[in-house]
N, CA, C and O of each residue as an XYZ file, in Angstrom:
856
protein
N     167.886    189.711    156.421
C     168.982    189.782    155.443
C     169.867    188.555    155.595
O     169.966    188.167    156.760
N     170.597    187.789    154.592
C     170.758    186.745    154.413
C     172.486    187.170    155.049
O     173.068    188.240    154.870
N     172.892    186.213    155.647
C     174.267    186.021    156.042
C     175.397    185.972    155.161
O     176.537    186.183    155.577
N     175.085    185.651    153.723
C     175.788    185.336    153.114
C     175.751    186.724    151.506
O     176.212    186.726    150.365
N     174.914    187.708    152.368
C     174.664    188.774    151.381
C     176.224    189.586    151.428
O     176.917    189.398    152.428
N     176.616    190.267    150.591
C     178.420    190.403    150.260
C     177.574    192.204    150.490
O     176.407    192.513    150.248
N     178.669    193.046    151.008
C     178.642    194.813    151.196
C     179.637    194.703    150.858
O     180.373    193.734    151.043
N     179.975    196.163    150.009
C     181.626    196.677    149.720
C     181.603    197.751    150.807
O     180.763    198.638    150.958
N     182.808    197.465    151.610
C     183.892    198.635    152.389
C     184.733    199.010    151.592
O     185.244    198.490    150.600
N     184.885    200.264    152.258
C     185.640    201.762    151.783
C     186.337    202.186    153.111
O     185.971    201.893    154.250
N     187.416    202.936    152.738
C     188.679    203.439    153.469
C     187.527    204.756    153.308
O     186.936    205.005    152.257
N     187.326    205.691    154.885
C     186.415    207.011    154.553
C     187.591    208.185    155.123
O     187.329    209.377    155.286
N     189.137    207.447    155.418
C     189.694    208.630    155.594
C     190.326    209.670    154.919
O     191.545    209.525    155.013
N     190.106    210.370    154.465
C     190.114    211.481    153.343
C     191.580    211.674    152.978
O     191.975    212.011    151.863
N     192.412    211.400    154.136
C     193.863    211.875    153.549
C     194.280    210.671    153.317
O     195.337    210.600    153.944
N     194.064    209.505    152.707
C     194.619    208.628    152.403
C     194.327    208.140    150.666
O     193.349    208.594    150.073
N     195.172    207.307    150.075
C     195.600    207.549    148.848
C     194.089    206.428    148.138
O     193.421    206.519    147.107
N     194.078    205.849    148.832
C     193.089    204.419    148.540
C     191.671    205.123    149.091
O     190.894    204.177    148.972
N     191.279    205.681    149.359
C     189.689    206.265    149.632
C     188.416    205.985    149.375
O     188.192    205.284    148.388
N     187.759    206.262    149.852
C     186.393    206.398    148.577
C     186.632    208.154    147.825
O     186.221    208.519    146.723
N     187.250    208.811    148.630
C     187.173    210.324    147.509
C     188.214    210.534    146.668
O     188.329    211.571    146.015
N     189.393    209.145    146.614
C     190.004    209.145    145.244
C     189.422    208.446    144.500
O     189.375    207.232    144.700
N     188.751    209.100    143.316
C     188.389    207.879    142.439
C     189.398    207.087    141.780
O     189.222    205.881    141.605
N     190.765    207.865    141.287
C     191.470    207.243    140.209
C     192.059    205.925    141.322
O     192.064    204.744    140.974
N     192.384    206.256    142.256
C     193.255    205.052    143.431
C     192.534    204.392    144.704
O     193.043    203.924    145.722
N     191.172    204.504    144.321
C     190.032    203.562    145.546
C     190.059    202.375    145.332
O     189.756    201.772    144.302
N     190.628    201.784    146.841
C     190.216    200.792    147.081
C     189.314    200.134    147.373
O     188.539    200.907    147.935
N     188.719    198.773    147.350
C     187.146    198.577    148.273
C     186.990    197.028    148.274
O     187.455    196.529    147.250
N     186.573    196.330    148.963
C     186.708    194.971    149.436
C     185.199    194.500    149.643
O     184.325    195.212    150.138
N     185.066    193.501    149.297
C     183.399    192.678    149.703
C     183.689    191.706    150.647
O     184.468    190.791    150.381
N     183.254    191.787    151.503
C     182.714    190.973    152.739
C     181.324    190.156    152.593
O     180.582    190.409    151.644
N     181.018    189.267    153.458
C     179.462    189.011    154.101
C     179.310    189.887    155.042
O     180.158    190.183    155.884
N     178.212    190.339    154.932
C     177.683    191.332    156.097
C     178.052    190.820    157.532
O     178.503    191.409    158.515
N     177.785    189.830    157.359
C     177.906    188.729    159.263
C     179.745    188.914    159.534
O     180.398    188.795    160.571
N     180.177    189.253    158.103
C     182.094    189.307    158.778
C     181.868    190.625    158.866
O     181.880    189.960    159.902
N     181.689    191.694    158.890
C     181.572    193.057    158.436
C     181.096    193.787    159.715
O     181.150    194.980    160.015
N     180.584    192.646    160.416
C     179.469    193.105    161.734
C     180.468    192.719    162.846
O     180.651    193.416    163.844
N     181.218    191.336    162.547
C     181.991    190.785    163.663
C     183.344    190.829    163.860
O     183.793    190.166    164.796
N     184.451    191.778    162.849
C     185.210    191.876    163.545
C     185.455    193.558    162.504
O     184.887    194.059    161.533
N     186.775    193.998    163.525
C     187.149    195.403    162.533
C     188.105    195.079    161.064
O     188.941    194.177    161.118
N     187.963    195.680    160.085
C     189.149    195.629    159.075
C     189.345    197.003    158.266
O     188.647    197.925    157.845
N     190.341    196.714    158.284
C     191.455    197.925    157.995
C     191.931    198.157    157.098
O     192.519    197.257    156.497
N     191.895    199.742    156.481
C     192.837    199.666    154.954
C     194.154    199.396    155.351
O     194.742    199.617    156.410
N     194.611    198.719    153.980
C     196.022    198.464    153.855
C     196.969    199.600    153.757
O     198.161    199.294    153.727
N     196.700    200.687    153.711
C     197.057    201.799    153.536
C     197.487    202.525    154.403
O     198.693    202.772    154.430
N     196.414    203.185    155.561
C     196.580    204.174    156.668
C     196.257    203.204    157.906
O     196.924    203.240    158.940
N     194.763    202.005    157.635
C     194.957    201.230    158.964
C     193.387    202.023    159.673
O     192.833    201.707    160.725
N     193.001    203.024    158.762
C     191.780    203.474    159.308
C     190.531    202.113    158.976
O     190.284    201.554    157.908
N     190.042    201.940    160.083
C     188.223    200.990    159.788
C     188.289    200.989    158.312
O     188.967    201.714    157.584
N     187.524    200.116    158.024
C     186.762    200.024    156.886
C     185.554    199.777    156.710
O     185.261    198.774    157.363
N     184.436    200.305    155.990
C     183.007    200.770    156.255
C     182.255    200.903    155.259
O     182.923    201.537    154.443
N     181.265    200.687    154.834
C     180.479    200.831    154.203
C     179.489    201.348    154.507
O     179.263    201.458    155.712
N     178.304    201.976    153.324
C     176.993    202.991    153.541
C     176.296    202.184    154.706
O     175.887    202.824    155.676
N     176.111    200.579    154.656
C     175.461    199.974    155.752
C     175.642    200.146    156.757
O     174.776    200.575    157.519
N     176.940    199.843    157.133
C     177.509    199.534    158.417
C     177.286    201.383    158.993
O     176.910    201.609    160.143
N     177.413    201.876    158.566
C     176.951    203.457    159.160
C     175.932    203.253    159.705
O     175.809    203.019    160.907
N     174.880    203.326    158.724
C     173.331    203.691    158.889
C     172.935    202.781    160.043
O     171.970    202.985    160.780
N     173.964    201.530    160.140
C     172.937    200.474    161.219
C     173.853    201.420    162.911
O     173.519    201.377    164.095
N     174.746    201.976    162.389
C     175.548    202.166    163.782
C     174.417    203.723    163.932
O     173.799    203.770    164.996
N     174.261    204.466    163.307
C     173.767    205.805    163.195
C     172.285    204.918    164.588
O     171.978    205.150    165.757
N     171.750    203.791    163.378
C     170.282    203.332    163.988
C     170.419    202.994    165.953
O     169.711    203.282    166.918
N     171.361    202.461    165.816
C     171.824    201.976    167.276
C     171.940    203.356    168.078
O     171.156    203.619    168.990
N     172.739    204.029    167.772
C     173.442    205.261    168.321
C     171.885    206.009    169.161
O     171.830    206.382    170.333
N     170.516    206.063    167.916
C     169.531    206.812    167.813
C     169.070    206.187    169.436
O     168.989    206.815    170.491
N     168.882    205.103    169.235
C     168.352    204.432    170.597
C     168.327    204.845    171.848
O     167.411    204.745    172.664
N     169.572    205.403    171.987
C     170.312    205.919    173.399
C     170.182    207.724    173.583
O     170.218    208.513    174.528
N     170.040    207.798    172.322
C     170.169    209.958    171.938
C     169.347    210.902    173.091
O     168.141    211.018    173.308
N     170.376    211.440    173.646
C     169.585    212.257    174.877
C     168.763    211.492    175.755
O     167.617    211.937    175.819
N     169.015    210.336    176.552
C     168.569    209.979    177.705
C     169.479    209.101    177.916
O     169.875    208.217    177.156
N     169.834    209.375    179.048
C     170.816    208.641    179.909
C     170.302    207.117    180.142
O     171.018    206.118    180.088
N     168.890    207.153    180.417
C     168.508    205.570    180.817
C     168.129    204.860    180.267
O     167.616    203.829    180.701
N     168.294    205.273    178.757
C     168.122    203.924    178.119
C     169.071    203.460    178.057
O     170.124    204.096    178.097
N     168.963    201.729    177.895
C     169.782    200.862    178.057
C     169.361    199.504    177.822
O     168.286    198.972    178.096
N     170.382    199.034    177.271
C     170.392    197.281    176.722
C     171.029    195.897    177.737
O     172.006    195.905    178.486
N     170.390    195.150    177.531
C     170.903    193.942    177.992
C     171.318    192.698    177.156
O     170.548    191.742    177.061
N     172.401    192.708    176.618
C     172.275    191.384    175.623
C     172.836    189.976    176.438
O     173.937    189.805    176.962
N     171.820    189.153    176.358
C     171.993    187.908    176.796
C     172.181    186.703    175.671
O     171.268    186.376    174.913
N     173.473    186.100    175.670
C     173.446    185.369    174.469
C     174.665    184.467    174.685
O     175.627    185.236    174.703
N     174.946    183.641    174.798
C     176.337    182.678    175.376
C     177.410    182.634    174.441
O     178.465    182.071    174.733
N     177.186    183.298    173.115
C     177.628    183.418    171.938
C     178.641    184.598    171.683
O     178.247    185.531    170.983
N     180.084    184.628    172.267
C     180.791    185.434    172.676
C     181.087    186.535    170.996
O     181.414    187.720    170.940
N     180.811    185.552    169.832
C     181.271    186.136    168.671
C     180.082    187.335    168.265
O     180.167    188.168    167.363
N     178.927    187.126    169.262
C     177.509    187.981    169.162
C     177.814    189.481    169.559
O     177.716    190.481    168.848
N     178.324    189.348    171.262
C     178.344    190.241    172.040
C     179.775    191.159    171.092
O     179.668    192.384    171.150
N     180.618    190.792    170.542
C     181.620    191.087    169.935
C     180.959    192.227    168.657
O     181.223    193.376    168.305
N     180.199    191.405    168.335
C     179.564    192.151    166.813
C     179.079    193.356    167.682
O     179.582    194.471    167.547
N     178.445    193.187    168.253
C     177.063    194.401    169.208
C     178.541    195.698    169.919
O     178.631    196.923    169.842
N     179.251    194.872    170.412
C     180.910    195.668    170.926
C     181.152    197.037    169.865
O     181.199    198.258    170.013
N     181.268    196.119    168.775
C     182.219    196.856    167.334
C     181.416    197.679    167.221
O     181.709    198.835    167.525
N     180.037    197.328    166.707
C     179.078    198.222    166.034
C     178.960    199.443    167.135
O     178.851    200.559    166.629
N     178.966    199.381    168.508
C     178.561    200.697    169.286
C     179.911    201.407    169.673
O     179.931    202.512    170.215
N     181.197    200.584    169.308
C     182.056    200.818    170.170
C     181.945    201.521    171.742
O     181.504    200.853    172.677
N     182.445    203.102    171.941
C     182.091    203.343    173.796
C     181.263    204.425    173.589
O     181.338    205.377    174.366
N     180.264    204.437    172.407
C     179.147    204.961    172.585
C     177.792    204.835    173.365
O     176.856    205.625    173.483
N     177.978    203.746    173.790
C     176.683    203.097    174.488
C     177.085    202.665    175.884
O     177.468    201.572    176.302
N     176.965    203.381    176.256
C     177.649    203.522    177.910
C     176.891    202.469    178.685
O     177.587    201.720    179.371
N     175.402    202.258    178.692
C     174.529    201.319    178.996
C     174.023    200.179    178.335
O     172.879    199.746    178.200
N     175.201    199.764    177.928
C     174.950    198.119    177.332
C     175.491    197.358    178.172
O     176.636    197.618    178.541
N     174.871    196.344    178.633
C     175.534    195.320    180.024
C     175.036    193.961    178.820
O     174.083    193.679    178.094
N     176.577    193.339    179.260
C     176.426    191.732    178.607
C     176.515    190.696    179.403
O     177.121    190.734    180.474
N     176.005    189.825    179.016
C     175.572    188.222    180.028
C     175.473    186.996    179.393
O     174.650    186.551    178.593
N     176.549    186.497    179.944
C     176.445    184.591    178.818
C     175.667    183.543    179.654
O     175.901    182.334    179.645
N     174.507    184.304    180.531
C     173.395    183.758    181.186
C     172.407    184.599    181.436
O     172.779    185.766    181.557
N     171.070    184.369    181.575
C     169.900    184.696    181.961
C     169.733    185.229    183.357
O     169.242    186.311    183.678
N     170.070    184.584    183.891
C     169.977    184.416    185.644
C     170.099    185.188    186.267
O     169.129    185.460    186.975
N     171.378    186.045    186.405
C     171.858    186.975    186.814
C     170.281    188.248    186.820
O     169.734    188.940    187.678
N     170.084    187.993    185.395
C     169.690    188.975    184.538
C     168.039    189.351    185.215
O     167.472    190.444    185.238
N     167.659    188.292    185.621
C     166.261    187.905    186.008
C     166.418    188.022    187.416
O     165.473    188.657    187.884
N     167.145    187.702    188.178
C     167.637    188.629    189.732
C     167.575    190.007    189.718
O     166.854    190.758    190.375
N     168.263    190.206    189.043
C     168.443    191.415    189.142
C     166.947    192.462    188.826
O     166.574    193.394    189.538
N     166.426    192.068    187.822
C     164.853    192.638    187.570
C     163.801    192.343    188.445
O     162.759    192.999    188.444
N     164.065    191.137    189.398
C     162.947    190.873    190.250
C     163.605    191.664    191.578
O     162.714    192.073    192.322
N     164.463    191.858    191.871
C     165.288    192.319    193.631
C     165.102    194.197    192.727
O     165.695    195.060    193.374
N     164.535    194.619    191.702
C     164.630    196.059    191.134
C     163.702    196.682    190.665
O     163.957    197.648    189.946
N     162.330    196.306    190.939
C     161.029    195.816    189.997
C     160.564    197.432    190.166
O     159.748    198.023    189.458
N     161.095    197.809    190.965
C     160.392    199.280    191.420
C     161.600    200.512    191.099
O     161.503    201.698    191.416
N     162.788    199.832    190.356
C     163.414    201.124    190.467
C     163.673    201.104    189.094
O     163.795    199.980    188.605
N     163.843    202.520    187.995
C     163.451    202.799    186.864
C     164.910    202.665    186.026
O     165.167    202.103    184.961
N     165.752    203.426    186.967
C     167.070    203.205    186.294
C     167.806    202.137    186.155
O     168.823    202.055    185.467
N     167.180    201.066    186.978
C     168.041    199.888    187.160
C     167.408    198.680    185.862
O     167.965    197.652    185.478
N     166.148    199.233    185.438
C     165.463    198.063    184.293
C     166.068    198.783    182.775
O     166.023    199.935    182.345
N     166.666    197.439    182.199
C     167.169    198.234    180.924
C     165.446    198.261    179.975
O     164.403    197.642    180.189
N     165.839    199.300    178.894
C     164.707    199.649    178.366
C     164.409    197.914    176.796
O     163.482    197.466    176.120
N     165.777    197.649    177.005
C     165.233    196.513    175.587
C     166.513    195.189    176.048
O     167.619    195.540    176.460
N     166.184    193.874    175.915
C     166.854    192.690    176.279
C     166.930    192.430    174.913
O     166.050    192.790    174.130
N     168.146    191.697    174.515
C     167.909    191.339    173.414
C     168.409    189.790    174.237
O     169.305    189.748    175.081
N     167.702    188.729    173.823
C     167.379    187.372    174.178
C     168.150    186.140    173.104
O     167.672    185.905    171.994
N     169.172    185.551    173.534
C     168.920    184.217    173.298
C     168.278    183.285    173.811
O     167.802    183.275    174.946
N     168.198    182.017    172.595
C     167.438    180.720    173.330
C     167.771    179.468    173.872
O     167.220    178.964    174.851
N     168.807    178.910    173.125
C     170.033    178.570    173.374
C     171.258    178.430    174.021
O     172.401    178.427    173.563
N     170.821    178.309    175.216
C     171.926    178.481    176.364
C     171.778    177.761    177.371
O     170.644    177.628    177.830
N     172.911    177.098    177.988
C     173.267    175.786    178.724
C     172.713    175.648    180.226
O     172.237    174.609    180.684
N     172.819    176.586    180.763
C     172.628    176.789    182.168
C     171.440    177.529    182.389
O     171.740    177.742    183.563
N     170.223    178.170    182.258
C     169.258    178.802    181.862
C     169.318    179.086    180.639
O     170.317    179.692    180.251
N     168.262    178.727    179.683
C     168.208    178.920    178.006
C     166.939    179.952    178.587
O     166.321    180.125    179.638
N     166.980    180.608    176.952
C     165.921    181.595    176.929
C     164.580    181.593    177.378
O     163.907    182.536    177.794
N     164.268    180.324    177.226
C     162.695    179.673    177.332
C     162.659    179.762    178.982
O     161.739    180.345    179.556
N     163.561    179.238    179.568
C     163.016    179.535    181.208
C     163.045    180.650    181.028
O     161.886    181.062    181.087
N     164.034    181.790    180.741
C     163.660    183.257    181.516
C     162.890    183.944    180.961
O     162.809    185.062    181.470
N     162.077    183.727    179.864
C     160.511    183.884    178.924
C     160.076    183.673    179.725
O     159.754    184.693    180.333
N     159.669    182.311    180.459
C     158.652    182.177    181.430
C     158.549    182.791    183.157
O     157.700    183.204    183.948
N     159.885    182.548    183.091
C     160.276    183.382    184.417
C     159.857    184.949    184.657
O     159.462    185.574    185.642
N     160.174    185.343    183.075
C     159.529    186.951    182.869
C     158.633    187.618    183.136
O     158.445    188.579    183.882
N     157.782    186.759    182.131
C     156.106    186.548    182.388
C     155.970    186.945    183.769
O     155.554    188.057    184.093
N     156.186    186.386    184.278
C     155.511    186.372    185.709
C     156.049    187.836    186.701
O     155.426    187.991    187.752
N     156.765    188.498    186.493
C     157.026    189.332    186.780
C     156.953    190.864    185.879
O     156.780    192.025    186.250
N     157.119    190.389    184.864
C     157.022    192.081    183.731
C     155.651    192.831    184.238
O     155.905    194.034    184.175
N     154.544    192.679    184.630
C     153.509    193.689    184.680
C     153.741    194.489    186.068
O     152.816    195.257    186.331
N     154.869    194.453    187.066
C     155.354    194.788    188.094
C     156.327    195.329    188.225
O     156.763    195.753    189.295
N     156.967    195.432    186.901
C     158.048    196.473    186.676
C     157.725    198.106    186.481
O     156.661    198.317    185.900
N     158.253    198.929    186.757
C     158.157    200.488    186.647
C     157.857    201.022    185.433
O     157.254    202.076    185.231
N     158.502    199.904    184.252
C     158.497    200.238    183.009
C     158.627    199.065    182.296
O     158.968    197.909    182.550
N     158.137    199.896    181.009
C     157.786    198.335    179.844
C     159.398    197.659    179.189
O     160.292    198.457    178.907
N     159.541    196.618    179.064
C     160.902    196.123    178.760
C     160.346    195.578    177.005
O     159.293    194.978    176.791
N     160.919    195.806    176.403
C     160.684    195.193    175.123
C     161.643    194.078    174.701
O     162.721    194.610    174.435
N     161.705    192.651    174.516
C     162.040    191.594    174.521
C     162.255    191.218    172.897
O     161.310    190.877    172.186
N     163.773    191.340    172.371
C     164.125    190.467    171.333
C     164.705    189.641    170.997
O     165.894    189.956    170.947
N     164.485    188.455    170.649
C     164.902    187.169    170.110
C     165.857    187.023    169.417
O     165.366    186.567    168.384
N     167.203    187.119    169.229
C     167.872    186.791    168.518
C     168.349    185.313    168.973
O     168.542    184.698    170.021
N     168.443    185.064    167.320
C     168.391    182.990    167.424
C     168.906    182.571    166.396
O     168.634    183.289    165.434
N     169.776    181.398    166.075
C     169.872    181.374    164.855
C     168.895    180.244    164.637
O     169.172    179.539    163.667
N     168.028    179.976    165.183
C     166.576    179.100    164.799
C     165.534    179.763    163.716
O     165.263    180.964    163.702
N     165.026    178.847    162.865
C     164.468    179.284    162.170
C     163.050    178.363    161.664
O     162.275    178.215    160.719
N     163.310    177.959    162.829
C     161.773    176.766    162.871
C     160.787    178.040    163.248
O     161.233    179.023    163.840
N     159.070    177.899    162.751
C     158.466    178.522    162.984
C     157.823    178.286    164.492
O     157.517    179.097    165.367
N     157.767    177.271    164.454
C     157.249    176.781    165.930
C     158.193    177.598    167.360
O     157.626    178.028    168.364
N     159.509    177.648    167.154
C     159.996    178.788    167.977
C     159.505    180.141    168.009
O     159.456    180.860    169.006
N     159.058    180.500    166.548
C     159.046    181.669    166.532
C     157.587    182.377    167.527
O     157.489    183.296    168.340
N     156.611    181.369    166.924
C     155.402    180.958    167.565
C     155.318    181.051    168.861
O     154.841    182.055    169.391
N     155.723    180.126    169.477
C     156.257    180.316    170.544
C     156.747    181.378    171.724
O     156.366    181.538    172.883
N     157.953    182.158    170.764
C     158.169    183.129    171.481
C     157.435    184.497    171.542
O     157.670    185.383    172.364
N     156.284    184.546    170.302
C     156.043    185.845    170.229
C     154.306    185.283    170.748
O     153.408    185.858    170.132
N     153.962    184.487    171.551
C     152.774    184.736    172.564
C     153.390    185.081    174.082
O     152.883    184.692    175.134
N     154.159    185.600    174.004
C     154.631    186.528    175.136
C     154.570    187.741    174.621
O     155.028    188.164    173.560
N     153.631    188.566    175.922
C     152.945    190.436    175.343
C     154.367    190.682    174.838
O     154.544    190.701    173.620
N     155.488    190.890    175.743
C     156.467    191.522    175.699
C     157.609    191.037    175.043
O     158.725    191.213    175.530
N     157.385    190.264    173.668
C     158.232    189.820    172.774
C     157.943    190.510    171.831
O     156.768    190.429    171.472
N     158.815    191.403    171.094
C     158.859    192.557    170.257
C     158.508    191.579    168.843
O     157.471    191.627    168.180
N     159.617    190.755    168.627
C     160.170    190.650    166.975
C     160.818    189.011    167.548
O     161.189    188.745    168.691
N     160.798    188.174    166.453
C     161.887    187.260    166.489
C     163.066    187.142    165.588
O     163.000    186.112    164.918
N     164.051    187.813    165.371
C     165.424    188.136    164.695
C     166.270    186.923    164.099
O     166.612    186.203    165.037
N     166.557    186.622    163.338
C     167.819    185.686    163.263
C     169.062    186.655    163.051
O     168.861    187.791    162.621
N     170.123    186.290    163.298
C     171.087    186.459    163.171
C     171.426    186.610    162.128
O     170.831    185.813    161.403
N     172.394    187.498    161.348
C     173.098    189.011    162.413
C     172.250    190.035    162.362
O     171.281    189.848    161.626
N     172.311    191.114    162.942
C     170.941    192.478    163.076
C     171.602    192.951    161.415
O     172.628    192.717    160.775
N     170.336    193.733    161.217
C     170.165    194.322    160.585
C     169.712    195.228    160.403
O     168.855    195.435    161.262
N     169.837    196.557    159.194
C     169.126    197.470    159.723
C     167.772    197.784    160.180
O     167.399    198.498    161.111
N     166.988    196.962    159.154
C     165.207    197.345    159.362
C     165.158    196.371    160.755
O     164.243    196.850    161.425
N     165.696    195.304    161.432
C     165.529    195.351    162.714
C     165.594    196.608    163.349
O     164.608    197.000    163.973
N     166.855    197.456    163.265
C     167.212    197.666    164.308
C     166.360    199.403    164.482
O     166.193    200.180    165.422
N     165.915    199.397    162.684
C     165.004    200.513    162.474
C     163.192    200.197    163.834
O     162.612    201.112    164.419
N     162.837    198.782    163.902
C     161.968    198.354    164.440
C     162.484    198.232    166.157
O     161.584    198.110    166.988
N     163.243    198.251    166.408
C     163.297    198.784    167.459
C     163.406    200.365    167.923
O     163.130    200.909    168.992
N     163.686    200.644    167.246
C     163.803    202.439    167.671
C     162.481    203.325    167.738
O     162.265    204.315    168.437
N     161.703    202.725    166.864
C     160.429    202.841    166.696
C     159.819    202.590    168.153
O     159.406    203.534    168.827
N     159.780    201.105    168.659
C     159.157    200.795    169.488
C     159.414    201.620    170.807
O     158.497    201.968    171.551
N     160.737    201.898    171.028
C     161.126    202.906    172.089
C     161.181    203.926    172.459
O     161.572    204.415    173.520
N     160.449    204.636    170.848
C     160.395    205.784    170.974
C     158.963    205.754    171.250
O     158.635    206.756    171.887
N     157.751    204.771    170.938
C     156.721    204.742    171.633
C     156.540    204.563    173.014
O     155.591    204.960    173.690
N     157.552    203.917    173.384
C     157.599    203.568    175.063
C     158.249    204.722    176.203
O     158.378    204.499    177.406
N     158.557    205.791    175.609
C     159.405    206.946    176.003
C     157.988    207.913    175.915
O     157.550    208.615    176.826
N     157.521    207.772    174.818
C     156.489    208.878    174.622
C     155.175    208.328    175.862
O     154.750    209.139    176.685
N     154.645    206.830    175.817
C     153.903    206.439    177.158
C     154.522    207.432    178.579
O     153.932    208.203    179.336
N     155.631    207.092    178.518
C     156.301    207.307    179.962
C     155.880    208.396    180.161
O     154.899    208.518    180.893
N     156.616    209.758    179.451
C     156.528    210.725    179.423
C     154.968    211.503    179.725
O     154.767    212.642    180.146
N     154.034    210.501    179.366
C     152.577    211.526    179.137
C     151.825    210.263    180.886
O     150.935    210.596    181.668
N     152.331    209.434    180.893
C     151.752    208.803    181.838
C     152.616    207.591    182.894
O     152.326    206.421    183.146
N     153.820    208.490    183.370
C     154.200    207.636    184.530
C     153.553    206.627    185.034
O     152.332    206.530    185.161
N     154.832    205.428    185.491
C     154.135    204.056    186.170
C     154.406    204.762    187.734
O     155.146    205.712    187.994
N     153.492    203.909    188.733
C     153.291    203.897    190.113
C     154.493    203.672    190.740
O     154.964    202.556    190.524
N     155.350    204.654    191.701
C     156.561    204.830    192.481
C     157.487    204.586    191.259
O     158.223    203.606    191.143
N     157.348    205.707    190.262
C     158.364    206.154    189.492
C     159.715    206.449    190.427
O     159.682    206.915    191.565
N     160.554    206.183    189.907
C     161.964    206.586    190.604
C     162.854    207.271    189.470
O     162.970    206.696    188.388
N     163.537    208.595    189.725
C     164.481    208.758    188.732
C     165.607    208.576    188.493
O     166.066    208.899    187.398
């Protein structure tokens, strides 16, 4: 979905004069989706969010990810503070297991010193490439070399604002590169991940990895 695609927000709090359930006195505002994602805005009115059918359905999609299991969990790595902000808003303190990182490094310690313990590997990374001090491409390769030794499968997404194919190429001859994303998510991303995790939950479930830990 294009960055520059416009959504109308709506005031959804019912006792207020500007609504979506007043018709005669509704207010409603167009945004770009990419402003809509990255910061909050507010009716002029009561001061409640402002929201649209999208911005639900993608928070509903996120929300689904996490529904009844404690261990799933995200890692967003991205040096791009206005990123981690968007990913903030959209879950607000619903997502108890989202850990953020404006480096790789950390991130890749931590999975190799944990390779055997289940709760400690998040279930999906979402990846930049682009980054100063370890960029994505080392800890792709760094990965590699360790993912078939983990307890569990990690599913690896690309968010980039690259749009050369040769990256894309690139990143998705790694098993464990899901999708390559540009920027900002969207829903049928975020529909394609839920999918994938709910296949990787259903593996688990019928066929544990070796020194499972709970």
């Amino acid at each position: 979905m294009a960055s520059t695609e416009k959504i109308t927000c709506y005031c959804f709090n019912k006792d207020c004069a500007n609504s979506i359930y007043n018709d005669a006195t509704c207010l409603s505002i167009q945004v770009p989706l990419e402003v809509a994602l990255s910061r909050t805005l507010n009716c002029i009115e009561c001061g409640t969010e402002l929201l649209s059918p999208l911005l639900i359905e993608i928070k509903k999609d996120i929300l689904n990810l996490i529904k009844d299991d404690q261990h799933r969990s995200v890692a967003i790595i991205d040096d791009d503070i206005i990123f981690h902000e968007t990913v903030k808003i959209i879950l607000k303190d619903n997502w108890l297991n989202a850990s953020f990182y404006m480096d790789p490094e950390p991130v890749y310690k931590a999975l190799y010193n944990n390779r055997d313990k289940h709760a400690e590997i998040p279930n999906i990374i979402f990846l930049d490439l682009d980054m100063p001090v370890m960029d994505g491409w080392e800890f792709l390769k760094l990965f590699n070399n360790i993912y078939s030794s983990l307890v569990k499968p990690v599913s690896v997404y690309i968010i980039s604002n690259s749009v050369d194919p040769a990256d894309q190429k690139r990143a998705k001859a790694y098993p464990f590169v899901k999708s390559f994303i540009s920027k900002p998510l969207t829903r049928h991303f975020l529909g394609k991940i839920n999918e994938e995790l709910s296949r990787n939950t259903i593996a688990l479930e019928t066929k544990p990895a070796p020194n499972w830990q709970q």
